[in-house]
TINUTOR-748457 format. One record per residue (C-alpha): residue number from 1; x, y, z. Coordinates in nm, 2 decimals. Example, Ala and Ser with C-alpha at 12.3 -4.5 7.8 and 13.67 -1.06 7.14 Angstrom:
BEGIN
<node 1,<1.23,-0.45,0.78>>
<node 2,<1.37,-0.11,0.71>>
! end
This chain:
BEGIN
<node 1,<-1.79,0.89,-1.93>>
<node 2,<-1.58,0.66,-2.17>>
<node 3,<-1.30,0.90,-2.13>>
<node 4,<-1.35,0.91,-1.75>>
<node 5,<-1.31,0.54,-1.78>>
<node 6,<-0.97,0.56,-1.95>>
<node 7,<-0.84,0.79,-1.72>>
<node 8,<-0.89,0.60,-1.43>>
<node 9,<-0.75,0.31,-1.62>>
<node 10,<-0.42,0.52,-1.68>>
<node 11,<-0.43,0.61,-1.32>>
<node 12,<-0.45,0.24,-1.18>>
<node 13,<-0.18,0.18,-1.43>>
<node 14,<0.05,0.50,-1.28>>
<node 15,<-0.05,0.37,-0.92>>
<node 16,<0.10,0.07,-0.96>>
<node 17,<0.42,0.18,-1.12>>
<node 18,<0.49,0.45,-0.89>>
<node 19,<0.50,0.28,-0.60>>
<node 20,<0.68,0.02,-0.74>>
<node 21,<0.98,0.24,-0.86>>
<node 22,<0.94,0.39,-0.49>>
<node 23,<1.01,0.06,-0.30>>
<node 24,<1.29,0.00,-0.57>>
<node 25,<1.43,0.31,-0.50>>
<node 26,<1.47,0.24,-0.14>>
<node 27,<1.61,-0.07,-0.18>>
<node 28,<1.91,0.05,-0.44>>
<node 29,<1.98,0.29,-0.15>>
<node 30,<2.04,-0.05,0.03>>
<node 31,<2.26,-0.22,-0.19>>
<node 32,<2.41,0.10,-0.19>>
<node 33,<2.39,0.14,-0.57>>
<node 34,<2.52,0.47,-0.74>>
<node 35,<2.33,0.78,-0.58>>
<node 36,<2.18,0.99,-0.86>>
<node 37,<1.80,1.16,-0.92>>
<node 38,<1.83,1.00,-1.27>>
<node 39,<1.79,0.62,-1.21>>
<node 40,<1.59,0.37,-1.29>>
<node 41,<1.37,0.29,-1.01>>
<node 42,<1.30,0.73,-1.02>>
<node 43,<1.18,0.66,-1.38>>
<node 44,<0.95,0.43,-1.27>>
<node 45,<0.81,0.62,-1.03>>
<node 46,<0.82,0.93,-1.20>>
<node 47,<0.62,0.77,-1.51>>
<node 48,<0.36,0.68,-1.26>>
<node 49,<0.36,1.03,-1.16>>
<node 50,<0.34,1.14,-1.53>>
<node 51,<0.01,0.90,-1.62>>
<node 52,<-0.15,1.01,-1.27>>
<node 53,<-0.08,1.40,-1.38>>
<node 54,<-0.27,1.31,-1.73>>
<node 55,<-0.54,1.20,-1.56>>
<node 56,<-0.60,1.47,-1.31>>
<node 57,<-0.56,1.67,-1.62>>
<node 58,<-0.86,1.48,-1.81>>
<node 59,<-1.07,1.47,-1.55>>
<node 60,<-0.97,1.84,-1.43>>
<node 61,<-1.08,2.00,-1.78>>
<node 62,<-1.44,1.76,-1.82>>
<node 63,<-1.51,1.89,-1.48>>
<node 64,<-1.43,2.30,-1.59>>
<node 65,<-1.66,2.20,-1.84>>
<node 66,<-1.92,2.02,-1.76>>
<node 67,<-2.10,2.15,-1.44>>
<node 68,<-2.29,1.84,-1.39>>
<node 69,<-2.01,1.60,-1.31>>
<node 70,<-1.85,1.79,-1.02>>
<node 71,<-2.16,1.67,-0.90>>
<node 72,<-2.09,1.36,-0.92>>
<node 73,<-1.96,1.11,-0.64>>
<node 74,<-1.61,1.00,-0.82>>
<node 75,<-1.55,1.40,-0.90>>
<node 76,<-1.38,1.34,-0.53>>
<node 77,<-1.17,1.12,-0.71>>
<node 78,<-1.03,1.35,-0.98>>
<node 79,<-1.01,1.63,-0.76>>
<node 80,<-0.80,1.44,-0.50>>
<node 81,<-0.55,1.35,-0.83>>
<node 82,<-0.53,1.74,-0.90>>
<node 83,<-0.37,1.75,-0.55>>
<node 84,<-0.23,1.48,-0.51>>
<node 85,<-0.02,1.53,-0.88>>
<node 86,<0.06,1.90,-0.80>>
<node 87,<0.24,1.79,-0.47>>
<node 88,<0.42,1.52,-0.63>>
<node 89,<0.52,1.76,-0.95>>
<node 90,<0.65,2.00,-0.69>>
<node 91,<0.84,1.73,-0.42>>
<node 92,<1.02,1.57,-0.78>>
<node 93,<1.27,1.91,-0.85>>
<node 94,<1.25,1.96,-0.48>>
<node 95,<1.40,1.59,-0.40>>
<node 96,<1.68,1.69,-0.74>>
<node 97,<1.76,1.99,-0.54>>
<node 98,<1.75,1.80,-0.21>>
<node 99,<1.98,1.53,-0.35>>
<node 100,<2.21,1.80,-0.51>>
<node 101,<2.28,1.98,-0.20>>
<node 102,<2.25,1.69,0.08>>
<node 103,<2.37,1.43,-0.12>>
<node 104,<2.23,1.05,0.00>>
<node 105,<1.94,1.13,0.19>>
<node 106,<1.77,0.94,0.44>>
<node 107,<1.41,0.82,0.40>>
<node 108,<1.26,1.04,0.58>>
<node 109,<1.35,1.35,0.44>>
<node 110,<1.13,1.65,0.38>>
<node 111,<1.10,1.59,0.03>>
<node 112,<1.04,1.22,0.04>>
<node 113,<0.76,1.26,0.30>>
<node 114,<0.61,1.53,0.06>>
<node 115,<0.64,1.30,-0.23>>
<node 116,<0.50,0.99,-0.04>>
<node 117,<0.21,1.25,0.09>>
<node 118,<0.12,1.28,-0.29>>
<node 119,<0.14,0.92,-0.38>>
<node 120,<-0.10,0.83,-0.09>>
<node 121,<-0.32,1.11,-0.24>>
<node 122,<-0.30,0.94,-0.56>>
<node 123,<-0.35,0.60,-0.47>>
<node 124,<-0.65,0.65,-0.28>>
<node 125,<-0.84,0.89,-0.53>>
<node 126,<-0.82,0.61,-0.78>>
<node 127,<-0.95,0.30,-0.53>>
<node 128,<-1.20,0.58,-0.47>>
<node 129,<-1.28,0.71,-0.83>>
<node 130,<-1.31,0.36,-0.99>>
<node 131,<-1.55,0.23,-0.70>>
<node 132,<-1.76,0.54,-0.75>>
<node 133,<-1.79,0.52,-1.15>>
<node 134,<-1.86,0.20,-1.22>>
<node 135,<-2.23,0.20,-1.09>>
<node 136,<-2.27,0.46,-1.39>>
<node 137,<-2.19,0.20,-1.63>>
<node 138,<-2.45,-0.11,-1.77>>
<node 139,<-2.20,-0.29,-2.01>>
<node 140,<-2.07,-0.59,-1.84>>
<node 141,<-1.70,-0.53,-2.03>>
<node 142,<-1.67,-0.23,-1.89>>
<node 143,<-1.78,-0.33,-1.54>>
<node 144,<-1.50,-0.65,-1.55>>
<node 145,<-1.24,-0.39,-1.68>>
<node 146,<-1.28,-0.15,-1.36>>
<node 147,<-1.32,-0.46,-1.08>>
<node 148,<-1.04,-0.59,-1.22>>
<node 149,<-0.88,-0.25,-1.23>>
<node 150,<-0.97,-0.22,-0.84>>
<node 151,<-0.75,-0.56,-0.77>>
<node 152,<-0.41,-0.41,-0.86>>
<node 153,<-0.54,-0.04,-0.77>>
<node 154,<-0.62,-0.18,-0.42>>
<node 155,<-0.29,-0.34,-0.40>>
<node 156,<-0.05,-0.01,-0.48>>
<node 157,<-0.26,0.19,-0.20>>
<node 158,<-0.19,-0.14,0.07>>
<node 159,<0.16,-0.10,-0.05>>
<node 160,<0.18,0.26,-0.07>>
<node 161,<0.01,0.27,0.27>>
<node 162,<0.24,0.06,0.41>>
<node 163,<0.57,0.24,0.27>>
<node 164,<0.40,0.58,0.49>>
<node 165,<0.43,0.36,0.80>>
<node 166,<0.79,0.25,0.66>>
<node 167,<0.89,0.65,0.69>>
<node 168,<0.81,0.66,1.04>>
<node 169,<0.90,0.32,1.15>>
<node 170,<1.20,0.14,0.94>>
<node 171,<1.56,0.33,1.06>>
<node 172,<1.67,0.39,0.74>>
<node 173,<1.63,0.82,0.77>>
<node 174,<1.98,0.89,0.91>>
<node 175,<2.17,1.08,0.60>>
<node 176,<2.48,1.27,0.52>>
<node 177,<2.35,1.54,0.70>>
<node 178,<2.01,1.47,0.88>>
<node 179,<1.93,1.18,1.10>>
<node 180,<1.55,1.19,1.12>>
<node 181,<1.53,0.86,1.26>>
<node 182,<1.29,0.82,1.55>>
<node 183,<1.34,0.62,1.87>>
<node 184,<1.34,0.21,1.82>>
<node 185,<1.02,0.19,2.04>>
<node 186,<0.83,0.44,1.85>>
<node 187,<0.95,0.30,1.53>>
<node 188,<0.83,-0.07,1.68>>
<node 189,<0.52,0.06,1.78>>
<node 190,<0.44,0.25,1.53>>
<node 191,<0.45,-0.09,1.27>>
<node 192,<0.29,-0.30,1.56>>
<node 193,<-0.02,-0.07,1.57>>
<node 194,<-0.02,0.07,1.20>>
<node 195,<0.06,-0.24,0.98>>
<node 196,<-0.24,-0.46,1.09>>
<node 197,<-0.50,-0.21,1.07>>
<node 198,<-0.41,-0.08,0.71>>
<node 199,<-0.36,-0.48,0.59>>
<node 200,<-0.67,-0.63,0.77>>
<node 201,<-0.88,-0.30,0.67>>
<node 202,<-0.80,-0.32,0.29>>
<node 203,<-0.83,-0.65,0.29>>
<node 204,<-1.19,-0.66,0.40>>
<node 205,<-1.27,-0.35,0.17>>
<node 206,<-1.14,-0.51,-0.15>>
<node 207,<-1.31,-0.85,-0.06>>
<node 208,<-1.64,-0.61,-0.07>>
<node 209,<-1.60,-0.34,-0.33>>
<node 210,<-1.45,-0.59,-0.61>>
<node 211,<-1.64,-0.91,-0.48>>
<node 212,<-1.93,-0.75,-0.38>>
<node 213,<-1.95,-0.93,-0.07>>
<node 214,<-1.98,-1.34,-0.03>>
<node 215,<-1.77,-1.38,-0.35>>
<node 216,<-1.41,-1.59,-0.28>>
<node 217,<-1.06,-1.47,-0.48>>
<node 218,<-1.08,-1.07,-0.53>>
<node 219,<-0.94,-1.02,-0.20>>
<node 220,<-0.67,-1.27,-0.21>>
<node 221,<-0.59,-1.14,-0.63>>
<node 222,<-0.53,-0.79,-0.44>>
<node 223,<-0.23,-0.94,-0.24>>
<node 224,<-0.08,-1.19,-0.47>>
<node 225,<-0.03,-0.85,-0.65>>
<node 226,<0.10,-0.66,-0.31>>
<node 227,<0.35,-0.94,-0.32>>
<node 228,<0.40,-0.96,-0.65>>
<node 229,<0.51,-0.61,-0.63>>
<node 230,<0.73,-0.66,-0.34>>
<node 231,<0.94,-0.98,-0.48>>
<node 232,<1.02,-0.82,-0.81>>
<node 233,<1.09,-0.41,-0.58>>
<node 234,<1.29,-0.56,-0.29>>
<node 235,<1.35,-0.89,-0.29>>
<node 236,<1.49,-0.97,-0.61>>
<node 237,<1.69,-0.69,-0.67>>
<node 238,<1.89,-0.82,-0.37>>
<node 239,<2.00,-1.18,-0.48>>
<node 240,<2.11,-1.29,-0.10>>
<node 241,<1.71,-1.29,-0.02>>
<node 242,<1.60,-1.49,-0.29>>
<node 243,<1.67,-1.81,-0.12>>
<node 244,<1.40,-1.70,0.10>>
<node 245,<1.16,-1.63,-0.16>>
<node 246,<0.97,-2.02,-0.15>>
<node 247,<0.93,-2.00,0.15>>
<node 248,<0.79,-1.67,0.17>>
<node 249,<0.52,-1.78,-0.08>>
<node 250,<0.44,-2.12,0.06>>
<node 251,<0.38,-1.94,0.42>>
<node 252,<0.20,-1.64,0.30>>
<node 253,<-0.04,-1.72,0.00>>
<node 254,<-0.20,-2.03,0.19>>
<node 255,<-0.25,-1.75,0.49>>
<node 256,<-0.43,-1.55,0.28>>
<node 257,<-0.61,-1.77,0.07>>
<node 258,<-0.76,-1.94,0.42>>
<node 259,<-0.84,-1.58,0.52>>
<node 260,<-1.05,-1.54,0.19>>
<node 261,<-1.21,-1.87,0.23>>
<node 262,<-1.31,-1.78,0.55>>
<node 263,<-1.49,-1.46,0.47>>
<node 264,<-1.62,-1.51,0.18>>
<node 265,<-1.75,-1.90,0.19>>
<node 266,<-1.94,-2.12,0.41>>
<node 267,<-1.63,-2.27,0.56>>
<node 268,<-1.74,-2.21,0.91>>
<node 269,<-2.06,-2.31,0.82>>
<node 270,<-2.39,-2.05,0.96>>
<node 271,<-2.13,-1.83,1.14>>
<node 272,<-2.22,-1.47,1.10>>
<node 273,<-2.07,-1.21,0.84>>
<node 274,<-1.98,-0.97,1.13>>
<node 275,<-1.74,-1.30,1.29>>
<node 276,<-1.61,-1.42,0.95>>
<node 277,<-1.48,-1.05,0.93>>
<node 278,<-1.31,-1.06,1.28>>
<node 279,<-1.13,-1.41,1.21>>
<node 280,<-1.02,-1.23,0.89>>
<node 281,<-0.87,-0.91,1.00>>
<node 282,<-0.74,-1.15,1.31>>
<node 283,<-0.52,-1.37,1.01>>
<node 284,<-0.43,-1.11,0.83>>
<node 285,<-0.32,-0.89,1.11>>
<node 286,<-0.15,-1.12,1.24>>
<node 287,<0.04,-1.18,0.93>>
<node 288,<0.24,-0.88,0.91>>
<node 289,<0.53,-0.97,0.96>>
<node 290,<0.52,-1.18,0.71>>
<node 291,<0.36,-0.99,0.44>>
<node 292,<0.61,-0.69,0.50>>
<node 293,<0.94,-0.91,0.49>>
<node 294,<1.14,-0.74,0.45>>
<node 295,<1.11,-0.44,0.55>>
<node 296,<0.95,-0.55,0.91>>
<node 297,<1.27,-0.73,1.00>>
<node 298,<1.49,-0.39,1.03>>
<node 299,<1.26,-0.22,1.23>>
<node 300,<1.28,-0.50,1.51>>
<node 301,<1.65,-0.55,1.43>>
<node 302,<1.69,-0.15,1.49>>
<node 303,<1.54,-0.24,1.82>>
<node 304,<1.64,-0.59,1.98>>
<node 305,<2.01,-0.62,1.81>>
<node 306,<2.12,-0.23,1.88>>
<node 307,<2.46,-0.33,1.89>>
<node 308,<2.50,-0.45,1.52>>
<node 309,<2.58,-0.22,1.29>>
<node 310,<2.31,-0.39,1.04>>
<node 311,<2.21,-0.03,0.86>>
<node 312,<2.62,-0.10,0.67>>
<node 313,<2.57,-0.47,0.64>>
<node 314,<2.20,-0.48,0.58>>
<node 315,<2.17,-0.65,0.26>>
<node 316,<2.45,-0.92,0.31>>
<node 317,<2.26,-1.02,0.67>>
<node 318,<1.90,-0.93,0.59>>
<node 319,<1.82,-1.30,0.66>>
<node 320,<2.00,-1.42,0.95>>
<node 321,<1.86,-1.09,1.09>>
<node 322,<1.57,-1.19,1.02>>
<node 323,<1.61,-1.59,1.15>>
<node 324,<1.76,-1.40,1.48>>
<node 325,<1.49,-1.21,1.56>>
<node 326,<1.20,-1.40,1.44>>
<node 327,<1.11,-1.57,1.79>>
<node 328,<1.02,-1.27,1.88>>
<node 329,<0.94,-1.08,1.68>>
<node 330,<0.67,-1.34,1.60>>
<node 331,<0.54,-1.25,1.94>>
<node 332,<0.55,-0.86,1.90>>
<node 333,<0.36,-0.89,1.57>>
<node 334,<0.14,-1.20,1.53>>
<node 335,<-0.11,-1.14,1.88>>
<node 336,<-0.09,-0.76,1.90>>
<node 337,<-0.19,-0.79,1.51>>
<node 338,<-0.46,-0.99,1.56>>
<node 339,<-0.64,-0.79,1.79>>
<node 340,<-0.57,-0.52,1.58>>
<node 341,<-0.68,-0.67,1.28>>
<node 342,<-1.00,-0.79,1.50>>
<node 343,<-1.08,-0.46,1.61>>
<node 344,<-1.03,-0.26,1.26>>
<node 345,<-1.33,-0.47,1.11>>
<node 346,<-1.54,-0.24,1.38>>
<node 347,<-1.42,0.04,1.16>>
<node 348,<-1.55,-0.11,0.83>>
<node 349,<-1.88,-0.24,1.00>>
<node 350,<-1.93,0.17,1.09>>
<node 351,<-1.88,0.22,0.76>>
<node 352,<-2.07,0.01,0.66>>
<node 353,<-2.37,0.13,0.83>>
<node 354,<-2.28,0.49,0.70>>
<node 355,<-2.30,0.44,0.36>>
<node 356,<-2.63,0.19,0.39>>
<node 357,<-2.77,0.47,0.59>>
<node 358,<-2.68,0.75,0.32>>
<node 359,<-2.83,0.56,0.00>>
<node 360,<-3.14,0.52,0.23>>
<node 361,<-3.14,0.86,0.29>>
<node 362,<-3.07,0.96,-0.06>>
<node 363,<-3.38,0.71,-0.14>>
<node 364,<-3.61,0.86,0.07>>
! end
């Protein structure tokens, strides 16, 4: 078990890495910085790779030998990072290759959506492994070492979540030789729908699985770290957004801090859990736009300003894009995201009601 526990550990740890280097990646194809496999935002992401890969190895050889833990629930967990690290292993010297013969590629090539395919795979097999362990534990450390594990383990699957929307919806997949772009109203469409259901649905689930329910900060610790993350991978590696950067925290952590408060304290007095969760997924839905600058702002630019040639310019006017098209895109985003967000707690109540209805079955 204690060596379970470190692999998870390691695996939180490659989480977060790798889809850091991943959204630094994307944006040194921005600012158009020398195109090369061997960078450093692809050692980042590759050493988060490498730390996932010994952990599906750990957990692969305890559960060869030891019959009785592929019985047990967070075997899912290890099993999903034997996939999930073979897929990635394979899409690295296939996105070498790719880069080789294709030179810059867009980002959705077939090698990047491969690769993204095994993060996600990753991401979500440790959220799921280090939920799943830490009922076998009774040492209080250990159990405060694997919540707070789950804060920046739930943040690299929002963010890794949200960068697999990004390959569908941001115009950035037209390369040398492929333009896998989709249509501007799918891409729109796609990050109207998509966005506010994975932030407001993660949002809830942390607040449960690391609070456990009625307790105030886990949630909101989860996305200081999504942000944290995306200052440092996109927004400071391009210096003409940092002027942006106060006011980017002062709108967005008091959003989700009320959103937190709401849930998880008596702020609207003898209101019911199931309404606390709508109003939440409402805020936080309806946040998206903000919480995804910058990446948001091209898909709407892509759309509403088809005439610019932004994709060239796109560092140099990321903000006045971004001031142009905030009216609305404020619209697009903030009501359509809070009935989205609204309705995806109606997806966490049903599960919910699953898993209270299989440990009473289990009981019985």
């Amino acid at each position: 078990m204690d060596l379970l526990f470190v692999a998870l550990i390691m695996a939180a740890t490659g989480s977060l890495i790798q889809i850091g280097g991943t959204s630094w990646d994307v944006t040194s194809h921005l600012l158009q910085r020398p195109e090369s496999f061997f960078t450093p935002s692809h050692t980042l992401l590759y050493s988060g790779v490498g730390l996932l890969t010994i952990a599906a190895v750990i957990g692969g050889i305890m559960l060869l030998a030891n019959k009785d833990l592929r019985t047990k629930s967070y075997a899912t967990a290890f099993k999903l990072f034997m996939i999930g690290s073979g897929i990635a292993l394979v899409a690295g010297p296939a996105d070498f290759w790719w880069h080789q013969t294709f030179g810059v590629d867009g980002l959705l090539s077939p090698t990047h959506l491969t690769l993204a395919t095994g993060i996600l795979i990753n991401s979500v097999a440790v959220v799921l492994g280090l939920a799943r362990i830490i009922v076998h534990f009774s040492s209080r450390p250990k159990k405060l070492m694997i919540k707070g594990a789950l804060i920046p383990a739930f943040a690299a699957m929002w963010l890794t979540l949200i960068w697999y929307v990004h390959l569908f919806a941001l115009p950035l997949s037209n390369g040398q030789h492929f333009n896998f772009n989709l249509d501007p109203i799918a891409e729109t469409l796609i990050a109207i729908v998509a966005l506010p259901l994975i932030g407001s649905t993660v949002f809830i689930a942390a607040s449960k699985t690391i609070g456990g329910g009625g307790k105030f900060g886990a949630a909101s610790a989860v996305v200081i770290v999504l942000i944290g993350i995306n200052v440092f991978s996109s927004i400071v590696p391009s210096y003409r957004a940092v002027s942006f950067l106060p006011w980017y925290a002062l709108i967005v952590y008091p959003t989700v801090i009320m959103a937190d408060l709401i849930l998880n304290t008596t702020l609207l007095g003898k209101s019911s859990q199931k309404s606390k969760m709508i109003i939440t997924g409402a805020i936080i839905g309806s946040a998206v736009c903000l919480i995804d600058f910058p990446w948001i702002n091209l898909t709407f630019t892509h759309l509403l300003l088809p005439t610019h040639t932004f994709i060239a310019d796109l560092v140099a006017y990321t903000i006045p894009y971004f001031l142009i098209t905030l009216p609305i895109t404020s619209i697009m985003t903030i009501i359509p995201g809070a009935i989205i967000g609204a309705m995806s707690t109606s997806i966490f109540s049903l599960y919910n009601r699953k898993q209270v209805q299989r440990q009473n079955t289990a009981q019985l």
